[in-house]
N, C-alpha and C positions, 0 to 999 in steps of 0.2 A: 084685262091686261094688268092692272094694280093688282088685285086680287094672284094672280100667276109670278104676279115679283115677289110679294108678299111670302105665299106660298115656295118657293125655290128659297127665300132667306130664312125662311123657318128651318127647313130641309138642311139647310148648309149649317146651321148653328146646331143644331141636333146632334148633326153627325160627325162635325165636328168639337163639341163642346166635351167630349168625355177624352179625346185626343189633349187636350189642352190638360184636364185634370192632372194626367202623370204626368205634367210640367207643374199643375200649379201646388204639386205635393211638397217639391223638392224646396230645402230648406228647414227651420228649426221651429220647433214645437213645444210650447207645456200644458202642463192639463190646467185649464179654466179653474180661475181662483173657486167661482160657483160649484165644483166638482171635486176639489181635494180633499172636502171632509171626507163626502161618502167614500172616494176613491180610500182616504186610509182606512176609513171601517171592513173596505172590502178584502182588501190587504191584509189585516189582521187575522179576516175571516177564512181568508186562503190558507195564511201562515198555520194557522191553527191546527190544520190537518196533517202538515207535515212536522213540526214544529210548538206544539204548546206552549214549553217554558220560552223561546223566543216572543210569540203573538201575545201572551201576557206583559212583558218586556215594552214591548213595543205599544202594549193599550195602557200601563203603565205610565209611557213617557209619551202620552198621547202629541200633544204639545209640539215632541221632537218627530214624531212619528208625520203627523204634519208639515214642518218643517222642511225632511225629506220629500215625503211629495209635491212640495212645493218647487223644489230645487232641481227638480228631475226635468233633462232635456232631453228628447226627440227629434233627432235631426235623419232627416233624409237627404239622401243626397244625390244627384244625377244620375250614377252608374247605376241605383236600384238599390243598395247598399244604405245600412242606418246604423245607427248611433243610438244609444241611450245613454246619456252623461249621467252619473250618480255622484254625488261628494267620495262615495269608493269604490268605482270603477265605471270601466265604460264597456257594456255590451254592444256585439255586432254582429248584424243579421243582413238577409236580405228581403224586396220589399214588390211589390208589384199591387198595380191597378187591376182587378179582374171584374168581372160582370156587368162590363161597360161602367165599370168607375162604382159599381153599386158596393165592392166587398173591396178591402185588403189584404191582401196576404203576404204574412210577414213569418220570415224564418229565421231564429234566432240559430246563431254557429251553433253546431253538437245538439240541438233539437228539432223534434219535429213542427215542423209550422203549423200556422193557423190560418182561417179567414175570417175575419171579421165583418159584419155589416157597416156601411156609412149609411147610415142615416139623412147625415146635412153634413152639406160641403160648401163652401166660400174658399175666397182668395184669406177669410181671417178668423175661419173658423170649422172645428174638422170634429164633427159628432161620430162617435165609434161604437159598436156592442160589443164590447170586446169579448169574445166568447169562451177563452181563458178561464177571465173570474167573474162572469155572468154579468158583466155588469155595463151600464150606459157610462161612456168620459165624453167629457167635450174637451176638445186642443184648441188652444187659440197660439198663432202662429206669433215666432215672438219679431219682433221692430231690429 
């Protein structure tokens, strides 16, 4: 009998616990202090292909370059809808949970989307590959 309860509450949190995820996404985000270096090296490393003289600029004023990545928000929001807050501008896309909570996909207005892996996920913390610019970010959700 213990065993059979047991079992049913495992079941019932399984199947619902990736249900719960695209609730516990919505809300704002920035990338873990632990993650903004590399995030601006990778940055840089992206710029560089389209953009040279700016990714020198930018490695440069490393300092500021940081700075920026530090100040960047991530919000999600109910409708499935995000936000990227920048000091110059605000990008907006849309957002969905797919592969049972395992990938993101997110579509930025006027391009084509991506999916990304999660890795780890918490109520206060949101590990990504972002497929982009090849790289691992950790978000910790802001207070």
């Amino acid at each position: 009998m213990y065993r059979k309860l047991i079992g049913s509450v495992l079941l019932i949190v399984v199947l619902t616990s990736f249900s719960g995820q695209q609730h516990s996404v919505i809300g704002s985000w920035k990338i873990a202090e632990s993650h903004q270096e590399k995030t601006a090296v990778k940055l840089i490393s992206v710029t560089r292909k389209d953009n040279p003289k700016l990714a020198d600029q930018l490695e440069e004023n490393f300092l500021s370059t940081l700075e920026l990545v530090n100040s960047v928000v991530y919000k999600y929001n109910e409708d499935q809808t995000y936000e990227i807050i920048t000091p110059y501008e605000t990008q907006k896309g849309k957002w969905e949970l797919k592969n049972n909570g395992r990938s993101l996909w997110v579509a930025p207005e006027n391009r084509q989307g991506r999916l990304d892996s999660i890795m780890e996920f918490s109520q206060t913390s949101l590990l990504i590959i972002n497929k982009e610019r090849g790289d691992t970010v950790l978000y910790t959700r802001l207070k």
